[in-house]
N, C-alpha and C positions, 0 to 999 in steps of 0.2 A: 615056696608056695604060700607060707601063713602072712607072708607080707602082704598077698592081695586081698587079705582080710583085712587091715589094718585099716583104722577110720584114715591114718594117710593117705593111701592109697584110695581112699574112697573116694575123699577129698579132692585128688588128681584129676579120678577119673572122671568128675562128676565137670572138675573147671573145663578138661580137654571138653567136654559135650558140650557143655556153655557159650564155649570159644568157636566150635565148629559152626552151631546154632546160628550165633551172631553173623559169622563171615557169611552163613546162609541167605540170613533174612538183609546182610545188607545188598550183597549182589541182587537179590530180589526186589529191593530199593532202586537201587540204581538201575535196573532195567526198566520200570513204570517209571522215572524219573527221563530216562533215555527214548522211553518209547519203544524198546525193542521187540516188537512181535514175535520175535523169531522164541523169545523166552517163554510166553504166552504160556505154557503148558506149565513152565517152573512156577509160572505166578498164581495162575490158577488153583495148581496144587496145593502152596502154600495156604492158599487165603482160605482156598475149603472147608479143612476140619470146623474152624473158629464158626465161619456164617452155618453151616450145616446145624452145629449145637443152639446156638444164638435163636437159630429163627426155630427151631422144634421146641426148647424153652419157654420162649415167649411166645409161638401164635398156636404150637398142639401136633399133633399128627398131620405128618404131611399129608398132601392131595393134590390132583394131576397141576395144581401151577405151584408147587413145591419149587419145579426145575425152574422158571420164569424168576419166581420168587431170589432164588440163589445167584441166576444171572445177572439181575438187579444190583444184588449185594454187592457180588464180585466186580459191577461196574461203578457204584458209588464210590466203594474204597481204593480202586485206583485213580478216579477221578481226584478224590481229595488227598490221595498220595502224590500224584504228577503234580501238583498244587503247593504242596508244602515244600517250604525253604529247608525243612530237616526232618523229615519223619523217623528217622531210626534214633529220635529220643526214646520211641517208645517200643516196644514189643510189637511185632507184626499183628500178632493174635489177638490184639487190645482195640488197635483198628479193624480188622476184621468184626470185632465183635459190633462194634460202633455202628458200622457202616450196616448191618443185617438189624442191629435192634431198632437201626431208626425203619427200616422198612416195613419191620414188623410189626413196630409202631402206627403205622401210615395203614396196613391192613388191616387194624384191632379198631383204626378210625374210621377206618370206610365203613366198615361192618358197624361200629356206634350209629354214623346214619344211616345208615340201611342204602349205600348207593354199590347195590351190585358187587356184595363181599365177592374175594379171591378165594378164601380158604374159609375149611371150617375153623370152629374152636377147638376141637381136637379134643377135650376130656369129656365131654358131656353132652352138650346142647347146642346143637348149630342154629335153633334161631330161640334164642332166651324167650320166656315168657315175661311178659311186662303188669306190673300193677298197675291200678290208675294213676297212682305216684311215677309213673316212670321207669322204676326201679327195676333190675334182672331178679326175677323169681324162683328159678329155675338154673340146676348144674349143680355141679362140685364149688366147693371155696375157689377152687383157680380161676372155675370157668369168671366168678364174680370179681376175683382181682382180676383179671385179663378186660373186663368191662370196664370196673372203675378205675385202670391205668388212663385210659382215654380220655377220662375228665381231669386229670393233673394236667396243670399247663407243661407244655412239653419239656422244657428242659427236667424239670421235676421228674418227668416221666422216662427218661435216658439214664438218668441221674440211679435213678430205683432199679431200674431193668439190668445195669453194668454194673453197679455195684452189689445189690441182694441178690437178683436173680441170677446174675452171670460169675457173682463172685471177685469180681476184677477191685485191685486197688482203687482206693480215692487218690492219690498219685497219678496211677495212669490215665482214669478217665476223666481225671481234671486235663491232663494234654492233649488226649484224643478231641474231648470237647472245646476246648478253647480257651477254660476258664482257669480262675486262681484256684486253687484248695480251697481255701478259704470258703469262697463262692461256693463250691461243689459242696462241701459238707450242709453248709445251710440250705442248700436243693435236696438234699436229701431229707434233712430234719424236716423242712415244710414238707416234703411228699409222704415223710410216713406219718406225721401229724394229720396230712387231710386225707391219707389211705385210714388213718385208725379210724377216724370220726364216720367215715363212708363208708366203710364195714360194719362199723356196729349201727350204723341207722338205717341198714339195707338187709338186717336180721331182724324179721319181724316176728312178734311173740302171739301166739292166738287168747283171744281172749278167755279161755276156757282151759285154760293149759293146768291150771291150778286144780281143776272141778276132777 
């Protein structure tokens, strides 16, 4: 019995769940690779939890086109799975995340130009107030980074969303995206170089703050 304590033992059991995982997500692969409808439901399954977290992260509390929204997701990342010459480089759940943050992305930009947002923002303010500057006046700090994600040029903005907000290796969504390391760290450094500067010039101080 104290053997199944033992970090050996832990060690084992943690490889057998690793090992099961993998054989999971490649069968899963090869089905969206195969085309087989008939899995639809396994594929489905899989890709869920990942787009479900992704998109309430980055666009807020769902609302009735939540379901549209996740359809969407689930349809891009098997598009660009039946696509690739090797997707099981990488974690199923890394694509997943890829494929919902660009969509969520594409909603946080329709709502920047005001063309008949999908959703709300979900922490605060469904339609920001504007200064004469432009700028969102109104919300929580997220509601303001959820705004000025939209003004990073987008890779910048994929770049920020899967690695800070989602947590995901630089590793991984250097392959999900397409690019070197390399590449991806310096999308990163320029996004939160021009996230720092656009935050603090989007906090306005009253002139009377002192009095």
């Amino acid at each position: 019995m104290l053997l199944a304590l033992t970090p050996e033992s832990a060690g084992a059991t943690t490889a057998v769940r690793a090992s099961s995982t993998a054989v999971l997500e490649r069968a899963v692969y090869d089905a969206i690779q195969r085309g087989d409808e008939r899995q639809a439901s396994q594929v489905n399954k899989s890709l869920l939890p990942a787009i479900q977290e992704t998109l309430l992260r980055v666009i807020g509390a769902p609302d009735e086109n939540h379901r549209a929204l996740t359809q969407r997701s689930i349809e891009h990342v098997i598009l660009e799975l039946s696509r690739h010459p090797g997707p099981w480089v990488c974690r199923l759940d890394v694509w997943a995340s890829t494929a919902a943050a660009r969509v969520a992305l594409d909603v946080l930009a329709a709502r920047a130009r005001g063309r008949g947002v999908e959703v709300s923002w979900g922490d605060a303010s469904a339609a920001p107030a504007r200064d004469t500057g432009g700028r969102s006046t109104s919300g929580t700090a997220v509601d303001r980074l959820r705004w000025l994600l939209t003004e990073l040029p987008r890779q910048q903005a994929e770049a920020v969303v899967l690695c800070d907000v989602m947590g995901l290796s630089v590793t991984d969504v250097a392959l999900t995206l397409g690019v070197a390391v390399e590449r991806l760290e310096r999308l990163l450094s320029a996004g939160h170089e021009r996230l720092a500067r656009m935050m603090a010039s989007s906090v306005s101080v009253p002139e009377e703050a002192s009095a």
